[in-house]
C-alpha positions as CSV (number, residue, x, y, z in Angstrom):
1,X,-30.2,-31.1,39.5
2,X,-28.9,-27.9,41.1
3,X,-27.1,-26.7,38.1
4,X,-30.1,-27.8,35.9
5,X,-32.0,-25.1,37.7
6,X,-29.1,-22.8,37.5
7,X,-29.2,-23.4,34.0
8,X,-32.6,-22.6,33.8
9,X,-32.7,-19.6,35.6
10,X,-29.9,-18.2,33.5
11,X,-31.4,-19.3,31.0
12,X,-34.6,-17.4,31.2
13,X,-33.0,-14.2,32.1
14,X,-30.8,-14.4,29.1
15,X,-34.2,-14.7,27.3
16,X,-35.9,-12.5,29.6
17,X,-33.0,-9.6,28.8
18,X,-33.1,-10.5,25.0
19,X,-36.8,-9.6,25.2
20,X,-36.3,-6.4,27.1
21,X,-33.2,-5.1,24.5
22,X,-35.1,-6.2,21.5
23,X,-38.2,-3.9,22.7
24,X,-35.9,-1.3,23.8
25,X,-34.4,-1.5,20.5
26,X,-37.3,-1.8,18.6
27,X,-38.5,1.8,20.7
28,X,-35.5,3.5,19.2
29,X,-35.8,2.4,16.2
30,X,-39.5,3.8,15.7
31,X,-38.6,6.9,17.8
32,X,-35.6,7.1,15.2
33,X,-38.1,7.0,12.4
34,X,-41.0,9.4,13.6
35,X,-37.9,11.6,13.9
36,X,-37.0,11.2,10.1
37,X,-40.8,11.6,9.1
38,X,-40.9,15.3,11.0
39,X,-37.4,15.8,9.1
40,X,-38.6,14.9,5.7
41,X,-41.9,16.4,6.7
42,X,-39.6,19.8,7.6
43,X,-37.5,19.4,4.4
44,X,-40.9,19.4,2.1
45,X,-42.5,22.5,3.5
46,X,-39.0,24.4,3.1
47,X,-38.4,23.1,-0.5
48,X,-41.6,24.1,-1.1
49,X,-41.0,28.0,0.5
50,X,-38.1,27.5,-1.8
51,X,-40.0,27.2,-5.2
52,X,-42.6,29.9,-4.1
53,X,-39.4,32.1,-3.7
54,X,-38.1,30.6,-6.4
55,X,-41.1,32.0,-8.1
56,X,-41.5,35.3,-7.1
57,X,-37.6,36.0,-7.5
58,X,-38.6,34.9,-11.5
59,X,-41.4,38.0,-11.3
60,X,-39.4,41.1,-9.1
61,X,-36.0,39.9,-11.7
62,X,-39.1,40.8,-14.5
63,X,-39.8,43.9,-13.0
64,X,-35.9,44.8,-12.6
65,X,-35.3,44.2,-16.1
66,X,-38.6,46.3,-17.2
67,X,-37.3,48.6,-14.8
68,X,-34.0,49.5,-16.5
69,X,-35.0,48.5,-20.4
70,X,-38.3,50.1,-20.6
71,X,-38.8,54.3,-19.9
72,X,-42.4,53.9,-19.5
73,X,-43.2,51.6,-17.3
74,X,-40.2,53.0,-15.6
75,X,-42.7,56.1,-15.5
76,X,-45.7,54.7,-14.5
77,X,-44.0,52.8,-11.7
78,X,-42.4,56.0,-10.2
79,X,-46.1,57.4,-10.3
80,X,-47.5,54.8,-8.9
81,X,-45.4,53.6,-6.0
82,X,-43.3,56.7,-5.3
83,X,-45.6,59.5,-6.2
84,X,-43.4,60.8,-8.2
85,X,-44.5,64.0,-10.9
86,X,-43.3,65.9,-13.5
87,X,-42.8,69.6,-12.6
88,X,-45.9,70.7,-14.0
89,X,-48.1,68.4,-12.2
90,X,-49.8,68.2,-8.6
91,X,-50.5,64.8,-7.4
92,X,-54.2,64.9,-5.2
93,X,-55.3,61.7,-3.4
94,X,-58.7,61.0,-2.3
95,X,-59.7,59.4,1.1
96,X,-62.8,57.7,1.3
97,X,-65.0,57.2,4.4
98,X,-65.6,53.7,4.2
99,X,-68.9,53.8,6.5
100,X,-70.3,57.2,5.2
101,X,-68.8,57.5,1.7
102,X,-67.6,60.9,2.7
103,X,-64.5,61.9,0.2
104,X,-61.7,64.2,1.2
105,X,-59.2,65.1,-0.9
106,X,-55.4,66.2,-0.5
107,X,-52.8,67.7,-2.4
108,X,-48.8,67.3,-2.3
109,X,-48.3,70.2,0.4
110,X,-50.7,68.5,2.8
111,X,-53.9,70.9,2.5
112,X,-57.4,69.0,2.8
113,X,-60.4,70.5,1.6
114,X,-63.8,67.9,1.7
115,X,-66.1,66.9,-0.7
116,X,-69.3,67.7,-0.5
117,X,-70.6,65.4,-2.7
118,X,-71.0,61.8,-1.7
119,X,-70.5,58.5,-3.3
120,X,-72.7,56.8,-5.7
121,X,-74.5,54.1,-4.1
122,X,-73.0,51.4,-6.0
123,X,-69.4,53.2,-4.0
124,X,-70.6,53.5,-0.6
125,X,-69.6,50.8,1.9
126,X,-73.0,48.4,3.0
127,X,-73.3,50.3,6.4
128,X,-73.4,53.9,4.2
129,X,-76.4,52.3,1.9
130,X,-78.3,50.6,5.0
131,X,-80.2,52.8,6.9
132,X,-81.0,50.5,9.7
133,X,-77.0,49.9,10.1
134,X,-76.9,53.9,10.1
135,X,-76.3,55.8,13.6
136,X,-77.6,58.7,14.5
């Protein structure tokens, strides 16, 4: 009878083990595959950075070849972007108050002179149009 219970007891922590190392087991395995999601999770939003890229490499390789094939928009770029100018011209750029629609205006060697004249209403900023959002 004694080494029926022996048997028994060895028996059921055999079992008893089994259980533990399957649900141990079973743990890594779902740990292993939350871990796989968030990787293929991961690999999506940087294949898709990759295709935006992809994308916008498509438009500035458009510009480059614009760039060195066509003169005028070659032009209009350096104007643009660089304030560039032929010899005979002088570049001004106007700065706009956004709040009182004041304009002042500069030229290439860094003079400002203002404008008296303001904006058009259909110009001026809400808070320029509004006189309860005006301050004193």
């Amino acid at each position: 009878m004694r080494s029926t219970a022996v048997y028994k007891f060895i028996s059921g922590a055999l079992v008893l083990l089994l259980a533990l190392g399957g649900a141990y087991a079973a743990k890594l395995i779902h740990d292993a595959q939350l871990e796989v999601d968030n990787f293929r999770q991961k690999e999506a939003a940087a294949q898709s950075q990759v295709d935006a890229l992809h994308v916008q490499l498509g438009k500035y390789q458009e510009i480059l070849h614009r760039l060195q094939t066509d003169p005028d928009f070659l032009d209009r770029m350096a104007r643009a972007h660089l304030d560039y100018a032929r010899p005979d011209e002088l570049i001004f750029r106007f700065n706009v108050d956004p709040v009182t629609g004041a304009a002042s205006v500069s030229d290439v060697d860094g003079t400002r002179s203002a404008l008296n004249a303001p904006l058009p209403p259909s110009r001026q900023s809400p808070a320029a149009t509004n006189p309860a959002t005006r301050h004193p």
